[in-house]
N, C-alpha and C positions, 0 to 999 in steps of 0.2 A: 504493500500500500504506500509507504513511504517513497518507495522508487516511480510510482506512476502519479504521484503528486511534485515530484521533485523537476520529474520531466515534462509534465505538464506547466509547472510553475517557469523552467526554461525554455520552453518554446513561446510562453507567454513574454516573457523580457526580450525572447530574440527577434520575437517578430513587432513589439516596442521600437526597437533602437534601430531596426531598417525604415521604418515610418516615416523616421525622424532625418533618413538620410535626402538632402536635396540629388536631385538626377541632373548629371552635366547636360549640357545642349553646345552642338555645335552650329559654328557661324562663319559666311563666308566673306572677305572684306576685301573691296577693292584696294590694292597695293601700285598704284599706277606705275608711282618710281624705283620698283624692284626691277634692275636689268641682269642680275646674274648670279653665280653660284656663292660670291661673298656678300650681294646682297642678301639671302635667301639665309647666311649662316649668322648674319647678323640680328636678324631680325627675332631665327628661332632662338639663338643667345640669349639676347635680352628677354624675351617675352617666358624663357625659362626658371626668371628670377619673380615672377608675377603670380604672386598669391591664388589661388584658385584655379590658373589656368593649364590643363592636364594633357594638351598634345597643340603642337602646331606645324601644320606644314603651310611651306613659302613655295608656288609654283608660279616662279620668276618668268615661264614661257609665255602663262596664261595672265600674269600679274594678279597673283590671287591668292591673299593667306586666307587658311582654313585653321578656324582655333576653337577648340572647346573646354569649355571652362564649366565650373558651380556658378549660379546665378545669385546664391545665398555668399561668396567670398566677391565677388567683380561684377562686371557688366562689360556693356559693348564697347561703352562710352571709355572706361577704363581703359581698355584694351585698344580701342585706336588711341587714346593718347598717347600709351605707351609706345605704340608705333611710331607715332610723329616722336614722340622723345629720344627713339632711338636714329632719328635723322631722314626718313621716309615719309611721303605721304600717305595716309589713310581716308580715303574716299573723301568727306569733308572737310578734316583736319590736315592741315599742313604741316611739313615738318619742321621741326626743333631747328632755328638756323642753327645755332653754334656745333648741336649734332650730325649739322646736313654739311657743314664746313669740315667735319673730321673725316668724314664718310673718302675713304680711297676713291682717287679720280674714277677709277671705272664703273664706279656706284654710283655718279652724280649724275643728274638730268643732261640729255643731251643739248646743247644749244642748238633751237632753229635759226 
């Protein structure tokens, strides 16, 4: 008796503590000014110091990061900043000058 209450009493707390877990959601963001393989490793660098956010890829061909994050640690909004922070444009947000000024010449916008 004590074994079927014991386990009953733990499946009650485990299916408790998944309730409570929020579910990532992924998003796709326009990256206009990613032209190449160190843009793409800069980008997933930095965004791998950012609280919440649990994978990212940079597809420099398509100019297109993919990031999914918890929506209870970040937001969208968070995460293109940090984009522009890291010297890149992100869809609205423009990038960081002084970050867009470190950025290796082959990362920078091309002049028309």
């Amino acid at each position: 008796m004590k074994k079927i209450v014991f386990v009953l009493f733990s499946l009650i707390i485990g299916l408790g503590t998944n309730a409570q877990q929020k579910k990532a959601i992924t998003v796709k963001i326009n990256t206009p000014t990613v032209q190449c393989e160190k843009c793409k490793k800069t980008i997933e660098d930095y965004l791998s110091y950012e609280e919440g956010i649990t994978k990212v890829l940079v597809d420099f061909k398509q100019k297109r990061t993919t990031v999914t994050y918890f929506t209870d640690r970040t937001n969208l909004e968070n995460i293109k900043t940090a984009i522009a922070n890291s010297g890149y444009d992100a869809e609205d947000i423009k990038a960081e000058i002084d970050a867009y000024n470190k950025l290796p010449k082959c990362c920078k916008k091309p002049i028309k």
